[in-house]
C-alpha positions in Angstrom: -26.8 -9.7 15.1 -24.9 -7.6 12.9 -21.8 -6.8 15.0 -21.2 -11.0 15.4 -21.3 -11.5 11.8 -18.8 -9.6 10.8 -16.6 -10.5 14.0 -17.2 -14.1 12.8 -16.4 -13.2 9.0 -13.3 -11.2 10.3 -12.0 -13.7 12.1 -12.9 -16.7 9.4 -10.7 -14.2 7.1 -7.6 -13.8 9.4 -7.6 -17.4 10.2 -7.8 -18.7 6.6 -5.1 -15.9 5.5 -2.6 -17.3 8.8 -3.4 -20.8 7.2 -2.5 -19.9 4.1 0.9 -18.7 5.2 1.4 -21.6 7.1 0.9 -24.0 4.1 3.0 -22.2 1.9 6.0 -22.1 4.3 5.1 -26.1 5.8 4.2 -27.7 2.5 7.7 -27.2 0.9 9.1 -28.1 4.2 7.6 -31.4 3.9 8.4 -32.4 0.6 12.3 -31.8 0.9 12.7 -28.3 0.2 14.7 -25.3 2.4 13.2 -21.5 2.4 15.3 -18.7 1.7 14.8 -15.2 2.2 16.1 -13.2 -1.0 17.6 -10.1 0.8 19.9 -8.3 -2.6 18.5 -7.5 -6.1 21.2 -9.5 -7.7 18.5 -11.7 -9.1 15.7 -9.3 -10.1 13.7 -9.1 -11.9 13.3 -12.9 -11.9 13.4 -13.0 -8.0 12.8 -9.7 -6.3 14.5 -8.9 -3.0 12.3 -9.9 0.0 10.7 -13.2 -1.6 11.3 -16.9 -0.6 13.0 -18.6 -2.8 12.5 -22.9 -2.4 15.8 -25.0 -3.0 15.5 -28.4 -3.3 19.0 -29.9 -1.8 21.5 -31.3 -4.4 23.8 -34.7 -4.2 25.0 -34.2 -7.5 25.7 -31.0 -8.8 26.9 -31.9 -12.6 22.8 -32.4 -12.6 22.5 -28.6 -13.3 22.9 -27.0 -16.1 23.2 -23.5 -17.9 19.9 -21.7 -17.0 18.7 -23.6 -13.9 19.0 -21.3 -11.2 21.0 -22.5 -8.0 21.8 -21.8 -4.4 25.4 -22.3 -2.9 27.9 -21.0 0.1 30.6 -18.4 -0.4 33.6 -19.7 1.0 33.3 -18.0 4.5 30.6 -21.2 4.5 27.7 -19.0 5.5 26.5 -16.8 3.3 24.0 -18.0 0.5 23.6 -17.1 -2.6 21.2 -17.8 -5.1 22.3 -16.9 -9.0 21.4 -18.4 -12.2 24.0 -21.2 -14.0 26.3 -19.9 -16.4 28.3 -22.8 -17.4 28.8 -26.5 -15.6 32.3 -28.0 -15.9 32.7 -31.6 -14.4 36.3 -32.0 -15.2 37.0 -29.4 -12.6 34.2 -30.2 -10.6 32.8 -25.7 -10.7 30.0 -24.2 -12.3 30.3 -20.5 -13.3 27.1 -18.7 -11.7 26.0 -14.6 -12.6 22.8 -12.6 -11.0 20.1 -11.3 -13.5 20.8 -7.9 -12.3 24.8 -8.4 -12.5 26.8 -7.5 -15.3 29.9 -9.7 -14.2 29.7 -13.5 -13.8 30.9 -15.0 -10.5 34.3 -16.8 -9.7 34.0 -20.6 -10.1 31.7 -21.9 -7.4 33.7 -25.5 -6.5 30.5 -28.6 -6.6 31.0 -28.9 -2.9 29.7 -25.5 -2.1 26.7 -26.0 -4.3 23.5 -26.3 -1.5 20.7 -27.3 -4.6 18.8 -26.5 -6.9 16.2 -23.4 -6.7 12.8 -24.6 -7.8 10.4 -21.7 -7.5 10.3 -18.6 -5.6 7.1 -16.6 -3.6 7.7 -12.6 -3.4 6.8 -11.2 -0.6 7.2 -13.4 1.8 10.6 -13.4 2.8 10.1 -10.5 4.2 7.8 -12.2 6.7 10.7 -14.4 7.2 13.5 -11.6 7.3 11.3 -9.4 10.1 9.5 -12.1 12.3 12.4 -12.4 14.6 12.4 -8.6 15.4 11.1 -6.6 18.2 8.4 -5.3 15.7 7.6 -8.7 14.4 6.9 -10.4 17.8 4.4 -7.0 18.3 2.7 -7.8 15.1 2.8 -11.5 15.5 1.2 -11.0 19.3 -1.5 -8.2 17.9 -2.1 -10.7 15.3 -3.3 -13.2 17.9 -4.7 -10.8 19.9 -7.1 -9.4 17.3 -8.1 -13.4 16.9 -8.8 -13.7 20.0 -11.4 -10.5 20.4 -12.7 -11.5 17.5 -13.8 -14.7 19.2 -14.9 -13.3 22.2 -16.4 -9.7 21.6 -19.4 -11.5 19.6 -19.7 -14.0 23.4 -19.6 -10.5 24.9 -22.2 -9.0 23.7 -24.4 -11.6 23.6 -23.7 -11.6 27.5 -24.6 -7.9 27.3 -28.0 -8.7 25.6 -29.0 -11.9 28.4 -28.5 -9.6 31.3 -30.7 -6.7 29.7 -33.3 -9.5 28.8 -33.5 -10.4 32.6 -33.2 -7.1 34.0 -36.2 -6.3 31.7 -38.4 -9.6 33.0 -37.2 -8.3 36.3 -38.8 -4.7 35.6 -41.9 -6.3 34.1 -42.5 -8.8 37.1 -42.0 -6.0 39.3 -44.6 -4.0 38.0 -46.7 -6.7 37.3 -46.5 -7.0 41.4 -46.9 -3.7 42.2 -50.3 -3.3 39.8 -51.9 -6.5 42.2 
């Protein structure tokens, strides 16, 4: 049957594409490293705003150098930021950071507010991360799941559909078979 073919395919699809996400956001986990949203252009092109970028925590800062690209707090002790290395200097125990995108370097960044080390980024996805928590996130995530979950039952559906016009045709067919003798 046509229609439960491509409900099987459909679903197949949306399950291997909600795996897929789940992997990519999991596997890092796993291995040590913290997701970040990217939510300025300070770093584009290199990172555009909305991806994830993947920071592997640091002990020892003085392990960076001029290029790498790293993630630390602001002093408030909240806010992230993720900029490339400018310059490392361990006798005074900062690093000087800039964004791609920024013509100005940033202040010294003291070692203790350095988080680690950014490893690799994924665009798009931190926009996943960003909206998820939102009204309009929980709909999607919930239609999501709800067009799984037709998908698995509208093929069961119509297959029930099809038994009970199969019977009510042997039905027919006895009956006139009766009313012939």
């Amino acid at each position: 049957m046509v229609v439960k073919k491509i409900c099987n395919i459909l679903s197949t699809v949306v399950m291997l594409l909600l795996a897929a996400v789940a992997a990519v956001i999991l596997v890092p986990m796993l291995l040590g490293f913290k997701e970040m949203a990217v939510l300025s252009g300070s770093m584009e092109p290199t990172i555009p705003v909305g991806s994830i970028v993947y920071v592997k925590p640091l002990d020892d800062p003085t392990q960076l150098e001029p290029g790498d690209i790293c993630t630390y707090t602001l002093s408030d002790g909240k806010t992230m930021v993720t900029h490339r290395v400018v310059s490392v200097d361990p006798e005074t125990s900062t690093l000087v950071t800039k964004g791609d995108a920024n013509e100005a370097e940033d202040g010294p960044v003291a070692f203790s507010q350095v988080f680690g080390e950014t490893k690799f980024h994924l665009p798009y996805l931190g926009y996943i991360a960003m909206n998820i928590k939102t009204p309009t996130g929980i709909m999607v995530v919930c239609g999501v799941l709800v067009v799984v979950i037709l998908l698995n039952f509208i093929p069961a559906i119509i297959d029930a559909g099809e038994e009970d016009k199969k019977k009510a045709l042997q039905v027919a067919e006895a009956s006139e078979k009766e009313e012939k003798m």
